[in-house]
C-alpha positions as CSV (number, residue, x, y, z in Angstrom):
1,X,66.8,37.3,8.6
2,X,67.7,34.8,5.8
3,X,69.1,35.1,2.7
4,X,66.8,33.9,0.5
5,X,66.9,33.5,-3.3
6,X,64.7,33.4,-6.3
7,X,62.9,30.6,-7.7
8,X,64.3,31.1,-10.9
9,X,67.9,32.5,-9.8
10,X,66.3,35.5,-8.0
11,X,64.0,36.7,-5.9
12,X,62.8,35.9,-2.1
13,X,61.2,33.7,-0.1
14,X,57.9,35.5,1.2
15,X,57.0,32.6,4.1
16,X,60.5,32.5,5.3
17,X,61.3,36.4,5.7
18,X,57.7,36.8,6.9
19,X,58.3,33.7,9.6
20,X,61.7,34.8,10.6
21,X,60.3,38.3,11.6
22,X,57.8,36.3,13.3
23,X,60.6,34.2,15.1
24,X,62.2,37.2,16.0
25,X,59.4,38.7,17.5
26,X,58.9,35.7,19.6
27,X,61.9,35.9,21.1
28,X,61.5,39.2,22.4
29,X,57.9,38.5,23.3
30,X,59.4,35.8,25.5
31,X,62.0,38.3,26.9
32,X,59.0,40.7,27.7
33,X,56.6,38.3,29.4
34,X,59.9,37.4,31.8
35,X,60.5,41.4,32.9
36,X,56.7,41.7,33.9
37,X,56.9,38.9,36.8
38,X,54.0,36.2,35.1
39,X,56.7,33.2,36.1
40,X,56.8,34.0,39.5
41,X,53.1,34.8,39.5
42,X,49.9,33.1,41.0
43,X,48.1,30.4,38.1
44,X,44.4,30.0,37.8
45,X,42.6,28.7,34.8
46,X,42.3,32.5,33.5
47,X,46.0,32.3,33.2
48,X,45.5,29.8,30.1
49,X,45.7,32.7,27.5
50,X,48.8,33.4,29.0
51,X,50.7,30.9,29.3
52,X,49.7,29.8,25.8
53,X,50.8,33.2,24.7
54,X,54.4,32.0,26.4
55,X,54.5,28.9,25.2
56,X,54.1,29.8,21.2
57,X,57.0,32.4,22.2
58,X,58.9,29.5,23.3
59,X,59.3,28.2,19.5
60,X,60.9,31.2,18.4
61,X,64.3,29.8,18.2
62,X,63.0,26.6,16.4
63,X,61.0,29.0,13.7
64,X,64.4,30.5,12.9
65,X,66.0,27.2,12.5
66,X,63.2,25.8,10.4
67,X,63.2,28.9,8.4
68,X,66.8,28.1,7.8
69,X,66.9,25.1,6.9
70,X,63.8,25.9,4.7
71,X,66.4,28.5,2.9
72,X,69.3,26.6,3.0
73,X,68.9,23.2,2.3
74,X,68.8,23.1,-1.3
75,X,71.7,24.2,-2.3
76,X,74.4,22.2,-3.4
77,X,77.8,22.6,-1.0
78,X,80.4,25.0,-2.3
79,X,82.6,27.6,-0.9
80,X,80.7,30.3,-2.1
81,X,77.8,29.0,0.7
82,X,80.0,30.7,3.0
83,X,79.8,34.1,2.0
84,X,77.0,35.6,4.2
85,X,78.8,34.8,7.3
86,X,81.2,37.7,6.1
87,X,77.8,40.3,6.2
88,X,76.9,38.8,9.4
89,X,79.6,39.3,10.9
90,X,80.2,42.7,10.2
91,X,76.0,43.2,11.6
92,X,77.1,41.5,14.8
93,X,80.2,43.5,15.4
94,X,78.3,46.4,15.0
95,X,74.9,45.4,17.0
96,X,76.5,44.4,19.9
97,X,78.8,47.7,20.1
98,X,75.2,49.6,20.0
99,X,73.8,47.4,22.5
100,X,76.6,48.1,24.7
101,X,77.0,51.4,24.1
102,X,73.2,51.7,25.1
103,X,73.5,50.1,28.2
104,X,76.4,52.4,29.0
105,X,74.1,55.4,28.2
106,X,70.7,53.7,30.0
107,X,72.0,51.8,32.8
108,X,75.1,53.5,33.6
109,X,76.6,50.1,33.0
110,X,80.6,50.0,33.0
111,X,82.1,49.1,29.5
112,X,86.2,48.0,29.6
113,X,87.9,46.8,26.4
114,X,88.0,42.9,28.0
115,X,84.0,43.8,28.9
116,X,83.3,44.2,25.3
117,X,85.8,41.5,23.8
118,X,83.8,39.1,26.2
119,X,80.9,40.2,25.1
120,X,81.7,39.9,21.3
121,X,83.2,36.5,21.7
122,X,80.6,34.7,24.4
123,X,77.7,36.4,22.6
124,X,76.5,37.2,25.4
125,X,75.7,41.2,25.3
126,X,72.4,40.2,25.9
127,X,70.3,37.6,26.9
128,X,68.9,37.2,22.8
129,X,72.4,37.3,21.7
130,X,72.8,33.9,22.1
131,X,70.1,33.2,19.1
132,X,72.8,35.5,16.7
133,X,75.2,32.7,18.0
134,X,72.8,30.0,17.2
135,X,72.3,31.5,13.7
136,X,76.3,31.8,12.4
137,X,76.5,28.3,13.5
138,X,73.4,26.7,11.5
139,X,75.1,29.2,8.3
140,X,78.7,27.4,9.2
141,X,77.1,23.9,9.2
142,X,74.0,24.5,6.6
143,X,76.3,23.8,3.5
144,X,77.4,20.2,4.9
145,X,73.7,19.8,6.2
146,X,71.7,20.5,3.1
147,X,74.4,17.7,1.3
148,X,73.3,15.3,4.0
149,X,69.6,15.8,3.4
150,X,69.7,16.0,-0.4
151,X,72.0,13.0,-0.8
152,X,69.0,11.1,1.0
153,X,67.0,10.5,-2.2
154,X,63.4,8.7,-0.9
155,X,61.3,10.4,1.4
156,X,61.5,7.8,3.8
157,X,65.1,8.0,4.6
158,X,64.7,11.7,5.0
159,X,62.2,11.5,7.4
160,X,64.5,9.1,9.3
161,X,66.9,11.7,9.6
162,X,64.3,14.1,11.0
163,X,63.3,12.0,13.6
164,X,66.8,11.2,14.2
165,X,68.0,14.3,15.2
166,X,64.9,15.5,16.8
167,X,65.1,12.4,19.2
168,X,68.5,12.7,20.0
169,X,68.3,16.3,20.9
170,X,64.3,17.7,21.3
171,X,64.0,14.9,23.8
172,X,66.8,15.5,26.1
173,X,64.7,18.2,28.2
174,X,61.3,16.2,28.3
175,X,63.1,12.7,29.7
176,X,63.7,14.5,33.4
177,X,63.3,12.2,36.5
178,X,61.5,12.6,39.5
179,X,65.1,12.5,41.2
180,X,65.8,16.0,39.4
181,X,68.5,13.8,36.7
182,X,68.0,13.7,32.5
183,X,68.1,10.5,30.9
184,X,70.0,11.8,28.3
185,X,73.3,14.4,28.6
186,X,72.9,18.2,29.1
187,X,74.8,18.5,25.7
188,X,72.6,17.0,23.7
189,X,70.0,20.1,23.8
190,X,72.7,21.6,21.9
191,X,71.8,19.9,18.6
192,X,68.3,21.2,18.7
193,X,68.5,23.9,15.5
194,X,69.8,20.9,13.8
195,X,66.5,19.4,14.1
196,X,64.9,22.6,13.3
197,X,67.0,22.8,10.2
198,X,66.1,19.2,9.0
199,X,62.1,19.8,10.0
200,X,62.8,22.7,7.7
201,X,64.2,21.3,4.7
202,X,61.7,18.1,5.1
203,X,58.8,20.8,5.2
204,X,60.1,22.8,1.8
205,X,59.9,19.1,0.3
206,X,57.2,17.8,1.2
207,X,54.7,20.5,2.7
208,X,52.3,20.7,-0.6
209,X,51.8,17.1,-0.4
210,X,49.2,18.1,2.6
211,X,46.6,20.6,3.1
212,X,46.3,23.6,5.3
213,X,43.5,22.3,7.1
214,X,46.0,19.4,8.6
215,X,48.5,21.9,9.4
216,X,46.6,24.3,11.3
217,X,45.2,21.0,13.1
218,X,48.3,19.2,14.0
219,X,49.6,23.1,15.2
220,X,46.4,24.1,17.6
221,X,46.5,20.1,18.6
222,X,50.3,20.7,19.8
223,X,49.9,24.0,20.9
224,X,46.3,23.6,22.7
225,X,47.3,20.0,24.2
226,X,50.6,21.6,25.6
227,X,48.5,24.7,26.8
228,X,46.0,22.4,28.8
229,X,48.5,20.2,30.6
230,X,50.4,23.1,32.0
231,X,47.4,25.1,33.1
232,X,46.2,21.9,34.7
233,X,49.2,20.8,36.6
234,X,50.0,24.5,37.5
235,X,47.1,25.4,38.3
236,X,47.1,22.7,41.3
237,X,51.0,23.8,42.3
238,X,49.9,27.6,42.2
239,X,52.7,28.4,40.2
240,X,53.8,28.1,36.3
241,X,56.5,24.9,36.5
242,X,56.7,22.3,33.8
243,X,60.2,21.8,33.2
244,X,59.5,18.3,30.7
245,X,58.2,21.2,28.4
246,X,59.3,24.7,29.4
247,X,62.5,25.0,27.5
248,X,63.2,26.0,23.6
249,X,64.9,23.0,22.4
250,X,62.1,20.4,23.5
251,X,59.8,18.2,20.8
252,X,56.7,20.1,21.6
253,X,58.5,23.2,20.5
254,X,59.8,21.9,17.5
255,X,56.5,20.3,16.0
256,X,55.1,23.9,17.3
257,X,57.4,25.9,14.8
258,X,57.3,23.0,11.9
259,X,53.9,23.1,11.9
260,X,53.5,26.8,11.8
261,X,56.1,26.8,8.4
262,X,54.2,24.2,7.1
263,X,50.8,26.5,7.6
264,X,52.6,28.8,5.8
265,X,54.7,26.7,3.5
266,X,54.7,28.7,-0.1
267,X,57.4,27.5,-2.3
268,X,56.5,30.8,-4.3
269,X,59.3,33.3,-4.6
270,X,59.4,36.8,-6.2
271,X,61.0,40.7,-5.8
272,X,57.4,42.5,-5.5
273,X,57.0,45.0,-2.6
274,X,55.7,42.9,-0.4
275,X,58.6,40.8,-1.0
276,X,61.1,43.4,-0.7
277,X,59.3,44.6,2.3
278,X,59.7,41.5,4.4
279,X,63.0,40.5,3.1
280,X,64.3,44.7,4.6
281,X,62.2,43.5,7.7
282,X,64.1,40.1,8.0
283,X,67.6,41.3,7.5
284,X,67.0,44.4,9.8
285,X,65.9,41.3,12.2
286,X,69.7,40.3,13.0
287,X,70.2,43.8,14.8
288,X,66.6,43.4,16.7
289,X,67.8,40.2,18.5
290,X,70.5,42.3,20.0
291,X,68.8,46.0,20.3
292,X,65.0,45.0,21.4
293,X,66.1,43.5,24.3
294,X,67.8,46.4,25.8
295,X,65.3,48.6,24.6
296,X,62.5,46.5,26.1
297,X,64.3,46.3,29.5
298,X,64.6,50.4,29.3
299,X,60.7,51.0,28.4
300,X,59.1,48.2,31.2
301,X,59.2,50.7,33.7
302,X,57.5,53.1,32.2
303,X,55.0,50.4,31.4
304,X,54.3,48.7,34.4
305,X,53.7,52.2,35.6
306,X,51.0,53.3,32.8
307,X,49.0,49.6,33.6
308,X,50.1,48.0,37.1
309,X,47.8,44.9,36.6
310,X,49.6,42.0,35.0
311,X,47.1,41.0,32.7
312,X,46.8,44.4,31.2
313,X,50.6,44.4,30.9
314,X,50.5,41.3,29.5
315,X,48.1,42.1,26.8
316,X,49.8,45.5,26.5
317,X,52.9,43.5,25.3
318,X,51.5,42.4,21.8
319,X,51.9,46.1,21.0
320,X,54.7,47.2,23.1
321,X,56.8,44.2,21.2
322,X,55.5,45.2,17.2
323,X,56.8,48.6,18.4
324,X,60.1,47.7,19.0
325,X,60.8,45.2,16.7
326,X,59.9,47.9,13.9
327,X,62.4,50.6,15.5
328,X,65.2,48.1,16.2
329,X,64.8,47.1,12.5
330,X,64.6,50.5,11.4
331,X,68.1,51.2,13.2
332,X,69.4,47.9,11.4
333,X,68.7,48.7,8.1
334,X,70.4,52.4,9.4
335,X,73.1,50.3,10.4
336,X,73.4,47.8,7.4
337,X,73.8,51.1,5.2
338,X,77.8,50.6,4.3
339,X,76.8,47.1,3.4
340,X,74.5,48.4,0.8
341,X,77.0,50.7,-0.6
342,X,79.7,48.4,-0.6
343,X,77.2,46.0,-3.1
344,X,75.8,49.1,-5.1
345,X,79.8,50.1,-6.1
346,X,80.8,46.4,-6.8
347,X,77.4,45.6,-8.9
348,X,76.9,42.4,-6.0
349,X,73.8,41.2,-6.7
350,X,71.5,41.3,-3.3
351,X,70.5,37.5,-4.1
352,X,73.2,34.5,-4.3
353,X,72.4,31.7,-6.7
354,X,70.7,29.5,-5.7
355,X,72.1,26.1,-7.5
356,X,69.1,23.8,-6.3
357,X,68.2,22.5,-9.3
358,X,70.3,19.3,-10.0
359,X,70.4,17.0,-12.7
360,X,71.9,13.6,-12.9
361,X,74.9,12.6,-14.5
362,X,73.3,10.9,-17.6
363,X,71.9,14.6,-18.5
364,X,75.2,15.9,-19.2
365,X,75.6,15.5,-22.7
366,X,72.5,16.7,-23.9
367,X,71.5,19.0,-26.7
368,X,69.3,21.3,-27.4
369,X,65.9,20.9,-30.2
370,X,64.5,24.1,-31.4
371,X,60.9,23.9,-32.3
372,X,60.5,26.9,-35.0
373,X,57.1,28.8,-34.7
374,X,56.0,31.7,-36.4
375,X,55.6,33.7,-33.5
376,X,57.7,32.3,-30.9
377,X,60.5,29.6,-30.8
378,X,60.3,27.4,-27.9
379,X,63.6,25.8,-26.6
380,X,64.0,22.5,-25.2
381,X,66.7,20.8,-23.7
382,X,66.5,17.1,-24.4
383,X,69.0,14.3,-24.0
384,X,69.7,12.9,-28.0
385,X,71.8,9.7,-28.1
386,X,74.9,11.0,-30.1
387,X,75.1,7.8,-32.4
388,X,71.6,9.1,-34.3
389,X,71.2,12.1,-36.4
390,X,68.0,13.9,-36.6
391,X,66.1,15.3,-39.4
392,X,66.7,19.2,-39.7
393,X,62.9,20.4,-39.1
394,X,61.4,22.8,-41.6
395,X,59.7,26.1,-40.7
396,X,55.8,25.8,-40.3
397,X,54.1,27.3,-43.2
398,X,52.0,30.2,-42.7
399,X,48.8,28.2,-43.1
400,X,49.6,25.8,-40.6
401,X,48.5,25.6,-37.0
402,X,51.7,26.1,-34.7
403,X,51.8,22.8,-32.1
404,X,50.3,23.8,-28.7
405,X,53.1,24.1,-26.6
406,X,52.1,23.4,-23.1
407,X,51.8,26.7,-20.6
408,X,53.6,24.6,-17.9
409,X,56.9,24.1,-20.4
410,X,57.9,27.2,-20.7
411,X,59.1,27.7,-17.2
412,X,59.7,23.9,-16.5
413,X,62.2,24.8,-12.7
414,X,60.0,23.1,-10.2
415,X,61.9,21.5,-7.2
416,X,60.0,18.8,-7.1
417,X,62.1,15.7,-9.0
418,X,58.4,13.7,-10.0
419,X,57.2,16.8,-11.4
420,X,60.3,17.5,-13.1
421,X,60.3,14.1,-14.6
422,X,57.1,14.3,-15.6
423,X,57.4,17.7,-17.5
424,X,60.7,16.0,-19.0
425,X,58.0,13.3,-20.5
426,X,55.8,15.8,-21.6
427,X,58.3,17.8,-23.6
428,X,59.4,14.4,-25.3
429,X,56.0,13.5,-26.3
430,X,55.1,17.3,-27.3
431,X,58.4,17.2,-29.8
432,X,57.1,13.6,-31.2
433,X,53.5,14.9,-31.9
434,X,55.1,17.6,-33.7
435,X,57.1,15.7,-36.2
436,X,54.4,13.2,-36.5
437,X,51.8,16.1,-37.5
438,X,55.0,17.3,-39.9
439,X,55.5,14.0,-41.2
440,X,51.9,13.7,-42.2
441,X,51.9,17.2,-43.8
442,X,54.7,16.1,-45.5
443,X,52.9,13.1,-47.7
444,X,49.9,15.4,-47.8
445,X,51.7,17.5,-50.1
446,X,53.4,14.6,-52.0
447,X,49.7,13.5,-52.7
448,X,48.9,16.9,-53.9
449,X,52.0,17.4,-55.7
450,X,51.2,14.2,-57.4
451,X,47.3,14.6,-58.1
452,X,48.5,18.3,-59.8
453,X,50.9,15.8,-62.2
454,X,48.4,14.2,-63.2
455,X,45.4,16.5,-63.7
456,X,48.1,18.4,-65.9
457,X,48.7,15.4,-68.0
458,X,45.3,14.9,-68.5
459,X,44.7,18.8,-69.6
460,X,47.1,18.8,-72.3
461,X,45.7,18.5,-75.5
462,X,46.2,15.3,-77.8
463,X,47.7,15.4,-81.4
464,X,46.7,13.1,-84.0
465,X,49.0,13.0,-87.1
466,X,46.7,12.6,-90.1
467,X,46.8,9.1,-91.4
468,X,45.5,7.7,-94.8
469,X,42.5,5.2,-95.4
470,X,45.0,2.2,-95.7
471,X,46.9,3.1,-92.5
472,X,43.2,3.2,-90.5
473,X,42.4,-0.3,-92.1
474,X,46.0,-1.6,-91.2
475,X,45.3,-0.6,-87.5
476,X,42.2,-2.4,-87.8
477,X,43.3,-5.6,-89.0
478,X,41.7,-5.2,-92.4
479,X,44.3,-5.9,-95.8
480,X,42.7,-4.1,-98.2
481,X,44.2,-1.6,-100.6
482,X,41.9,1.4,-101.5
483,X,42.4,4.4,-104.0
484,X,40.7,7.1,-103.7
485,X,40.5,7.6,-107.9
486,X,38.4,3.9,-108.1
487,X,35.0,4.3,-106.5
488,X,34.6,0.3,-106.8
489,X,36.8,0.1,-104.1
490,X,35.2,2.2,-101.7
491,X,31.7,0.7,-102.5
492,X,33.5,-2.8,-102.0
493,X,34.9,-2.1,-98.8
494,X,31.9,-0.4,-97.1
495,X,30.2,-3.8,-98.3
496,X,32.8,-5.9,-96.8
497,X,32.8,-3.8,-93.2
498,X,29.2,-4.1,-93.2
499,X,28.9,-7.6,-93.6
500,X,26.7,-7.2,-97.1
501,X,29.2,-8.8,-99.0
């Protein structure tokens, strides 16, 4: 259903395929539990399970917004943002010509050339059509949206413009009147997927920042306290009417589907199989909006005669739904087959580029310092203030340790700008420990160099020129003349240096 991308230029977003096949599936569930008569039914308190089963299908359209705006939102605004609305297109055009064409061959159903062109242009081939029109307009607006979001820098100011748009639009359908009037114009319903697209984009922010635990919480606290107050006032009308709450584009359905994409929030993306298994199921999604609902309106006969009670219907419908939402998609990805072709001759990549990871304007001249290893040479982009020259950095000698080079460095894209920043810091401080501990190796060897100077000095052996009698006494201080031929003089000066003079 969304054209998702890689965290590190490819791959998918798992939660957001998996929760727009969810979305989708809603829908339809919520198309199903209208053909089988439970609106215009009788309410008791055993119709809880029900109507909470109808009331989580009423967030499907908000899931699939949220999921959007999930997808969406990070990327920077360009014209090449544009370019799925050219592939969905082309799977509109041709869903809605199968939809019609089977409700020509299943209902007998007149089709004219101004039938069809209405049908194309109104999206209205069907009752889910109208979500395919919802879709190509959050993808027409999604580029000037995610600018608007990302230019908000504090977390504050984005969460201001969530609560904006949800107040302006999620709370047109809950401020009804006892005289029938809304406090607020009809039109304003209309801006509802923005909401779901900002809830979206704040939830892929800001959705790790909380536990599970409080998701799944705040989501059965919605969902249950919604599910209570409808059973209990219907219950005493004896027939399922709450129109504050019972409509797609209220609050309570928004927080429902934010809630559930934050329970599911995984920033994790990847091309596994399970991966390329959701992201076949998603994009085979588009075609089930349009097919499921004629196929469900052609098989609820044949249902309703099989189990006439409306509780087993109704819990016959989790299964009847799975099973068409798997064929329809299996026909869509049929369907989507020239698309594939068309990208396996031009070498298009499945994936677009995802350009969410921004720098600021003081990072553009930057260079880049190798760190040499001997088994692996680690890269790091660091701004260096052009007016200071570095010293070139010498290999690490064999017998050296190699500086431990963090495990969360070597793939530092992470979304998030504090954790960005601080793996920024940690890669500056990881460079100066290095030349510090290269530095001190450095006078280490001086020393050693120095200390092998000297014990080589000291090893080398010492000549003595032979010297004469006379030229010993004249270094001692003594002015005597000897000759070696008078043995006086030799008796005379041990007498003198003896002190028996």
């Amino acid at each position: 259903m969304t054209d998702t991308k890689s965290e590190s230029s490819h791959g998918r977003f798992l939660c957001a395929d998996a929760l727009s096949c969810l979305g989708v599936m809603l829908l339809l569930g919520l198309q199903y539990i209208r053909e089988t008569g439970f609106i215009e039914s009788t309410i008791t308190y055993d119709s809880a399970p029900f109507i909470a089963m109808r009331w989580f299908c009423l967030s499907g359209a908000m899931l699939l917004a949220s999921c959007v705006g999930y997808v969406k939102s990070s990327e920077q605004f360009s014209l090449h943002s544009f370019k799925p609305l050219f592939r969905l297109s082309y799977i509109y055009v041709i869903a809605t010509l199968c939809t019609l064409l089977l409700r020509k061959v299943f209902f007998e159903q007149e089709m004219t050339p101004d039938i069809i062109f209405q049908a194309l242009r109104q999206f209205s081939a069907t009752d889910t059509a109208k979500f395919l029109g919802m879709y190509f307009a959050l993808l027409l607006a999604a580029p000037f949206l995610g600018a608007a979001f990302q230019k908000l820098q504090s977390r504050n100011a984005r969460l201001a413009f969530v609560v904006v748009t949800a107040a302006v639009s999620t709370l047109q359908p809950m401020l009804l009147l006892s005289s029938g009037d809304y406090l607020l114009p009809e039109w304003c319903k209309m801006l509802a997927p923005i909401a779901g697209f900002a809830g979206g984009a704040y939830i892929r922010e800001y959705a790790a920042k909380h536990s599970r635990i409080l998701w799944l919480f705040l989501l059965l606290l919605v969902w249950g306290g919604q599910t209570a107050c409808v059973t209990y006032v219907c219950t005493d009308r004896g027939f399922l009417y709450y129109p504050q709450f019972d409509s797609m584009a209220s609050l309570l359905s928004l927080l429902t589907a934010l809630f559930t994409l934050g329970l599911f929030h995984s920033p994790a993306r990847g091309e596994s199989g399970r991966h390329s298994f959701f992201a076949g199921a998603s994009g085979g999604a588009l075609i089930t909006l349009m097919l499921g609902d004629v196929v469900i309106d052609f098989l609820m006969p044949s249902i309703q005669e099989n189990f006439p009670e409306l509780e087993m219907l109704l819990i016959v419908g989790f299964f009847a739904v799975l099973v068409v939402f798997i064929l329809s998609c299996t026909v869509g990805l049929f369907l989507q087959l020239p698309v594939f072709l068309v990208r396996a001759f031009t070498g298009e990549s499945e994936y677009e580029d995802d350009e969410e990871y921004k720098y600021n304007e003081d990072n553009k001249n930057q260079e880049k310092i190798n760190i040499p290893d001997n088994s692996n040479s680690h890269n790091f982009d660091m701004p260096i203030p052009q007016h200071k020259s570095l010293r070139v950095l010498e290999p690490i000698p064999e017998n050296q340790d190699s500086p431990v080079i963090p495990e969360i460095l070597k793939n530092p894209e992470n979304p998030d700008p504090v954790l960005e920043i601080a793996q920024r810091t940690q890669k500056i401080q990881t460079i100066r420990d290095y030349q510090k501990a290269q530095r001190i190796r450095e006078q280490e060897e001086e020393k050693r160099e120095e200390l092998r100077r000297i014990q080589n000095q000291k090893s080398r052996p010492i000549r003595k020129n032979p010297a004469s009698l006379q030229e010993i006494l004249r270094e001692q201080g003594i002015p005597y003349e000897t000759s070696a031929a008078d043995p006086n003089s030799i008796d005379e000066l041990i007498a003198r240096i003896t002190g028996n003079e």
